[in-house]
C-alpha positions as CSV (number, residue, x, y, z in Angstrom):
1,X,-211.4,40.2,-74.8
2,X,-211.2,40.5,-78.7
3,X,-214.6,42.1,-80.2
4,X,-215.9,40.8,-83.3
5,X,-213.2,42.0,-86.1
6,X,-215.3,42.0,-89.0
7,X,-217.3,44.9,-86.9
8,X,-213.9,46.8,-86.5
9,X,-212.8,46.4,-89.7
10,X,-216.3,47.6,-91.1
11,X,-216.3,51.1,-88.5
12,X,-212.5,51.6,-88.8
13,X,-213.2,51.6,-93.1
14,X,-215.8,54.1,-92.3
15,X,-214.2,56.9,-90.3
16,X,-213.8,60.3,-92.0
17,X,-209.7,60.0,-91.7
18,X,-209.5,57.0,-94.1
19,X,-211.0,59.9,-96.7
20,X,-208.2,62.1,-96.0
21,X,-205.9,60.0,-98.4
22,X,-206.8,57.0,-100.8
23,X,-210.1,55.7,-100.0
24,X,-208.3,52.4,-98.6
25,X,-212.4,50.7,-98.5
26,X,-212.0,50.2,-102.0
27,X,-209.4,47.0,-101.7
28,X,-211.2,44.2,-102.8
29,X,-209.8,42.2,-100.0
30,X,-208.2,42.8,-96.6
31,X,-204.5,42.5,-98.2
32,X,-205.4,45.5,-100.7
33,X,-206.9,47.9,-97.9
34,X,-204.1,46.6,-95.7
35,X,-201.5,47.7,-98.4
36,X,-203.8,50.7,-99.0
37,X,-203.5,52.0,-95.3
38,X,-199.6,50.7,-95.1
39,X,-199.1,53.6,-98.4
40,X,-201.2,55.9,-96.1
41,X,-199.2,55.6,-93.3
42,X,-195.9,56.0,-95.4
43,X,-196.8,59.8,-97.1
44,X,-198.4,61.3,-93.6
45,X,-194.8,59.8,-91.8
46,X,-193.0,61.3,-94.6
47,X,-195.1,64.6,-94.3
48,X,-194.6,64.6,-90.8
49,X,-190.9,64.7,-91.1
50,X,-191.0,67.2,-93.3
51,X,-193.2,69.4,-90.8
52,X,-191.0,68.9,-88.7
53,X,-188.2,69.8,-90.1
54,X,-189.9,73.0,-91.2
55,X,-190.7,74.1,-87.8
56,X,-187.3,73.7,-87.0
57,X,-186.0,75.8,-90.0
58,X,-188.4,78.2,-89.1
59,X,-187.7,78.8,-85.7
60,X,-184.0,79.1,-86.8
61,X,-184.8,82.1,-89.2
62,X,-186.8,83.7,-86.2
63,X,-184.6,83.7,-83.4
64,X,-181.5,83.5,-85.3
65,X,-180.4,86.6,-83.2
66,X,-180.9,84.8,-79.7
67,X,-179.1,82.0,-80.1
68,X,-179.7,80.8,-76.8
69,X,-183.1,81.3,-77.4
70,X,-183.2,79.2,-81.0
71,X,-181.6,76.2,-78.9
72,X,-183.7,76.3,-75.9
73,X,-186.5,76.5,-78.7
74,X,-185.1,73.7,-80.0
75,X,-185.1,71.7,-77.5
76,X,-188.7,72.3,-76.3
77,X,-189.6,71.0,-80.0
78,X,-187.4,68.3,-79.9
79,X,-188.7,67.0,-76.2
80,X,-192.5,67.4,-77.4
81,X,-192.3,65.6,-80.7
82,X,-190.9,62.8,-78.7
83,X,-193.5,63.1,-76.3
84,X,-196.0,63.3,-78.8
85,X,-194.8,60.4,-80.9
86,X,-195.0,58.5,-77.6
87,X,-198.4,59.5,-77.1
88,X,-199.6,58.7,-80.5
89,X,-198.1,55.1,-80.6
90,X,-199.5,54.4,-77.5
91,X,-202.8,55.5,-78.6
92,X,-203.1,53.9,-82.1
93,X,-202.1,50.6,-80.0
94,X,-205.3,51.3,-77.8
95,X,-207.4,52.0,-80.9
96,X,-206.2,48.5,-82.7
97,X,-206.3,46.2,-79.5
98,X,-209.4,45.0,-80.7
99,X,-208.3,43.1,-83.6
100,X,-206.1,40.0,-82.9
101,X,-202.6,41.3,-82.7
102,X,-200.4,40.9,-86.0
103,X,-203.7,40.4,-88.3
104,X,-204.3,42.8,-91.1
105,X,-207.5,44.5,-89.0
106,X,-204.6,45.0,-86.4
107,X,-202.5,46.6,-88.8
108,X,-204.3,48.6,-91.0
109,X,-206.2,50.3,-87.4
110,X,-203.0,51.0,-86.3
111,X,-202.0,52.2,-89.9
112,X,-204.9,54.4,-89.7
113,X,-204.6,56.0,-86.4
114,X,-201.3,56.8,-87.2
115,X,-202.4,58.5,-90.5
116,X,-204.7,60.4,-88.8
117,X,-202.9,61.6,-86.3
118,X,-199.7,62.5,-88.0
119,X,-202.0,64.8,-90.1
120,X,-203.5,66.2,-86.8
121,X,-200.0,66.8,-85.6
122,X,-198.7,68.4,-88.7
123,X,-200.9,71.4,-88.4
124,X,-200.0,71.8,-85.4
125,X,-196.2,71.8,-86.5
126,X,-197.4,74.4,-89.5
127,X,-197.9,76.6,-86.6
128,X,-194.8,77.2,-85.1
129,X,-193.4,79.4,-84.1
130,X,-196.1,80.5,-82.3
131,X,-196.0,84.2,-82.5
């Protein structure tokens, strides 16, 4: 059953993550935050990737002398980000069933979620290799 989207909208423009970026609450309308959270979305993905790809570099540089090492490294990074990435698209789903699927409440808490967590995820990548 569908809760009262107004109410969703209304919490989901009040959580701490939406500060993390451009305070999307400041669209005048649900298009503008909608657009806001969509821009959001766009530079954590974009940061992500670039995490990402940083981890990878980095665990290049520090077991460039154990090849078989750096791959099964590799690997191990590889098979969690796509675990993760399944993990956090099946959450932000959870997190924006309430709003009537394909409306902008829908998107933008699914927009959100995924902001938030791909900043929650890029620390963790900022991190490896774990030494």
């Amino acid at each position: 059953m569908k809760f009262n989207i107004v109410v969703m909208f209304l919490l989901a423009l009040c959580s701490p993550s939406t500060w993390a970026m451009s305070d999307c609450a400041q669209g005048a309308n649900d298009t503008e935050v909608l657009n806001c959270s969509t821009a959001n979305k766009a530079q954590a993905e974009e940061s992500l990737n670039k995490a990402y790809a940083q981890a990878k570099k980095r665990i290049a540089s520090s077991y460039q002398a154990a090849p078989e090492t750096n791959k099964a490294y590799q690997q191990v990074l590889l098979d969690s980000q796509r675990g993760w990435l399944k993990y956090r698209d099946g959450q932000c789903k959870i997190e924006a069933y309430l709003a009537e699927t394909g409306s902008n409440v829908n998107l933008d808490l699914a927009n959100q979620c995924i902001t938030r967590l791909d900043l929650e995820r890029i620390k963790q990548l900022q991190a490896i290799p774990y030494e």
